[in-house]
N, C-alpha and C positions, 0 to 999 in steps of 0.2 A: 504493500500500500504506500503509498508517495502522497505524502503532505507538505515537501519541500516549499516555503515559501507563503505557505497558508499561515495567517494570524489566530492567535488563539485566547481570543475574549468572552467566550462564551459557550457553553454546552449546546445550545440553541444550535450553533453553529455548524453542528459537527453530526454524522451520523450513528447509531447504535455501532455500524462495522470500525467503524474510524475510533469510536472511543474506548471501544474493547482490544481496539490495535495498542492502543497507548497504556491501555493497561497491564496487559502482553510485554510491550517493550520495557513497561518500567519492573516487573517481573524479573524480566532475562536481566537488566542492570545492575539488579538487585542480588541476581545470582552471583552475576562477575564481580559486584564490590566484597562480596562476603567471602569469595572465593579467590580475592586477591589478585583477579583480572584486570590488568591494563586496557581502559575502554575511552582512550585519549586521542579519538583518532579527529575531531574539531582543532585540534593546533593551530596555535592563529588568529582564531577566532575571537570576537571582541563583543563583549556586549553590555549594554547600560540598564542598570538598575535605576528605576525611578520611584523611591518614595516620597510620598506627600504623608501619607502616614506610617508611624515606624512601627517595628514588625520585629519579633525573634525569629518565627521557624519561617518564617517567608523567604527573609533576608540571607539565612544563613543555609537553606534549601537550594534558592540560586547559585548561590557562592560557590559550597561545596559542591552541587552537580556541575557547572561551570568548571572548578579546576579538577574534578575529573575527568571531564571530556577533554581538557587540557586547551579551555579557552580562558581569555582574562576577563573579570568583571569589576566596573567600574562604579561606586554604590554614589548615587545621588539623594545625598539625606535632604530633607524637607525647608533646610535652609541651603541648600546648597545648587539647586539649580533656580531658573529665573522663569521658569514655567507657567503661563498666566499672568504672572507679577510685569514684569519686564517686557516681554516677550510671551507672544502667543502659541499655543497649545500648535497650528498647524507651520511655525518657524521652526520649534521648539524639534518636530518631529523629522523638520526636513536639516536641520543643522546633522542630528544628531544619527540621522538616517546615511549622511556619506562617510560618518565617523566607525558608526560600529555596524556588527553583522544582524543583533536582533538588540529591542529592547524592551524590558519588563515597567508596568508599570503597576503601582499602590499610591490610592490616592481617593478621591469621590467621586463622582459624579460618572457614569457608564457612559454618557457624552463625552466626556475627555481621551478613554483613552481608543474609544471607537475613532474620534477624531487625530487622533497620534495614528493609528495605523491606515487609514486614511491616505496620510502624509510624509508616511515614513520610507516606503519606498522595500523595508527589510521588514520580517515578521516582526509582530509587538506581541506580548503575554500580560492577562490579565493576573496581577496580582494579587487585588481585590479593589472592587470599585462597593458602591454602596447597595449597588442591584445587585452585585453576581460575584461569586467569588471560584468559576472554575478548578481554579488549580487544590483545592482542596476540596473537591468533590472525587476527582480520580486518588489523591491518596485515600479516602475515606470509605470510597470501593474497591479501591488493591486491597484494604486491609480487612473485609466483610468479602473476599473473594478468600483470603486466606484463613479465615476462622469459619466460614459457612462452606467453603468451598465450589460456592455460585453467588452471582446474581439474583437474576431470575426466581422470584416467588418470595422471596426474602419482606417476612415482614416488617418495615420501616416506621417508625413514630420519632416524629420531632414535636419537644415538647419546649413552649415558649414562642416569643416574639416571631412569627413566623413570614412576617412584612418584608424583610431587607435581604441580606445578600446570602444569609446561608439557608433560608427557608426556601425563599427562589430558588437557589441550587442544586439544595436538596433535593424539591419537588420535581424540578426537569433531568436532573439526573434519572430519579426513580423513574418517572414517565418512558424517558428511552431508551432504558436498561430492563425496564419489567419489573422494578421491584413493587409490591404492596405499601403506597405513601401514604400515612395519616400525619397530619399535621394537628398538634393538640394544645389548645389555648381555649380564652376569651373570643368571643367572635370578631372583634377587633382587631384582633394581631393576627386573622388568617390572613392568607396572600392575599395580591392585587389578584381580582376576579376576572381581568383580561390574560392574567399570565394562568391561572387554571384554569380557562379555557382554551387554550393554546395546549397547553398539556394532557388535558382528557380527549385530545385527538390523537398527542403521539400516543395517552395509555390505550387508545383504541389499536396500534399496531403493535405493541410490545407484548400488552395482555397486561398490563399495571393495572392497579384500580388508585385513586383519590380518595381520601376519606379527610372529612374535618370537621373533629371533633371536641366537644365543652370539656366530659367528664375525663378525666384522666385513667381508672379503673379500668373505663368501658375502652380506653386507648389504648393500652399496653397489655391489655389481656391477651396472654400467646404472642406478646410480639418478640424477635428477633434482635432488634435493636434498639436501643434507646439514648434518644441523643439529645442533646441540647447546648445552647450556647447561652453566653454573658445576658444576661437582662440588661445593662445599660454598659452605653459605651463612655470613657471617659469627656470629660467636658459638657455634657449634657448638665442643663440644671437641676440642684438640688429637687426641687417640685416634680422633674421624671422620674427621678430616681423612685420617688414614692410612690408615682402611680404605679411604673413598674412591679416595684417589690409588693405594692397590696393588691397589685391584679394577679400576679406570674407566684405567689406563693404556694397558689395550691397544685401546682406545675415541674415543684421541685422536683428532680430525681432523687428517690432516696428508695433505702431497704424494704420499704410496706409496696412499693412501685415494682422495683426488680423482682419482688418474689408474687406477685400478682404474673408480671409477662415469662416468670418462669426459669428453671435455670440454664437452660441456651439462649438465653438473654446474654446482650454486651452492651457495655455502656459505652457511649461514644460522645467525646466536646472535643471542638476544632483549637480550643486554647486558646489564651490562656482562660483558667478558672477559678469563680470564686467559691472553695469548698470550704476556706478555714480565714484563718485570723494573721495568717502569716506573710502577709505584704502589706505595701502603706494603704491602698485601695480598701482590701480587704478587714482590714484595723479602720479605716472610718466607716465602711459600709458599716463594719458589724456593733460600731459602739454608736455611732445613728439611729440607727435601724433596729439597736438589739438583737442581733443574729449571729451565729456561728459560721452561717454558711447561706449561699445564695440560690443558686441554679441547682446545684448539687449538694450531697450532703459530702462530708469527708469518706466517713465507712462508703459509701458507694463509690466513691472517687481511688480512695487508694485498695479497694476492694477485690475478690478474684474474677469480677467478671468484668474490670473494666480494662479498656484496652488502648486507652486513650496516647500513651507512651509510640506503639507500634504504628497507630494512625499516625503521630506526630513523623517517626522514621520518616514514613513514607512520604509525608512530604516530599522530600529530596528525590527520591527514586521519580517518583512522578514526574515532578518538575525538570527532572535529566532526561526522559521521555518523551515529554513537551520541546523541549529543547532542540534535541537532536533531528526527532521527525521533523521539524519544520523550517530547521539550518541544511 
């Protein structure tokens, strides 16, 4: 399969055959890194990191799959390029388009970096925009490929804010892979109802079903996986923070949840997360708010069924996968 030169913004974008390719390839990568295979065969190669927003595993996922292909990467932190500020988004992309071979972006808005690739000339990668967060949808299925050992029929529950960039993701991943997507919240925080429509047509080819549901119970009963992200993202005001935590409380992952979906249940957060008291975030949420723990509880978080470590890995492998097919 040849995706030489294709950008990579979006699931939407790509086929069921094209995204199981990439899964495939990040697989085999996966083999050679562990295996102490030399897979450096990109030499040369140059490519630009662009965050607007900073990142651990994103950043350090590019990196390392970058200097194992044995290309160099050039990290543009969020005060460090002139993108929007100075200089517009379609200059930005054509400067930086005769400089390097591909370039990553992390940042907001799903207009920017659709418009970067646009302009760029060389494939662009979504690193995470505020709609759509790709590149951690394929680690998140490398790593429910290697504990389910498919795809296909795999019952999925995202529990939380299911509006922004990793319920979107979620939900069209699920749709064009055939997994079983329940999305479980307030009815507030389900998707944009033009983007599940969009998706009850690919789950009409895949054989996926849609489900979105209030009770939590009635969600995770017999499910497969159980996943969730941050209830609030930094800088948001005090005043979200509350409606978040008194809406999304009965939504938490915890031990009465896992053993309701049973024990081939796996717990799954894109990270970071707020389980305990032990970062500065986490220390005001929980002396705020009164709480130990946010989205998740700790015992489920560092518990035997979660597997959020392994997701994390694969970050890398993925994003080396992303990479390569498209250089």
């Amino acid at each position: 399969m040849n995706l030489k030169g294709r950008n990579f913004l979006k699931l939407l974008d790509f086929t069921p055959e094209e995204i199981q390719y990439l899964l495939d390839l990040a697989a085999d990568f996966k083999r050679q890194k562990k295996n102490g295979q030399r897979h450096d065969d990109f030499y040369g190669k140059n490519i630009a990191l662009i965050f607007e927003k900073t990142s651990t595993r994103t950043r350090c996922s590019f990196e390392v799959a970058a200097h194992d292909l044995g290309m160099n990467a050039t990290y543009l932190a969020p005060s460090g390029s002139q993108i929007g500020k100075k200089e517009s988004i379609a200059d930005t992309a054509r400067v930086l388009g005769r400089m390097f071979d591909g370039i990553e972006y992390r940042g907001f808005g799903q207009a920017i970096v659709e418009e970067l690739a646009q302009y760029a000339g060389v494939p662009v990668w979504n690193g995470l925009t505020n709609e759509f967060h790709p590149t951690q949808i394929l680690a998140d299925f490398l790593t429910i490929q290697e504990h389910f050992g498919r795809l296909k029929g795999i019952n999925f529950v995202y529990l939380g804010d299911a509006r922004y960039n990793m319920g979107n993701s979620l939900m069209v991943g699920c749709a064009k892979m055939g997994l079983h997507f329940t999305a479980c919240a307030p009815k507030k925080y389900f998707p944009d109802p033009a983007l599940i429509e969009t998706c009850q047509e690919l789950a009409k080819v895949s054989g996926a079903t849609l489900r979105f549901e209030e009770d939590p119970l009635i969600a995770t009963k017999g499910a497969d996986v159980l996943y969730t992200d941050v209830w609030v993202s930094m800088g948001e005001p005090v005043e979200v923070w509350e409606e978040r935590i008194r809406d999304l409380s009965p939504y938490q992952i915890n031990q009465t949840l896992m053993e309701n979906a049973g024990p081939q249940a796996r717990f799954m957060h894109c990270l970071p997360a707020f389980h305990d008291r032990k970062t500065e975030v986490g220390r005001e949420m929980g002396e705020r708010f009164q709480r130990d723990a946010m989205e998740v509880t700790d015992q489920v978080f560092e518990g035997p069924q979660s597997i959020v470590f392994d997701e994390a890995e694969n970050r890398m492998h993925t994003i080396k996968a992303v990479m390569a097919a498209t250089l």
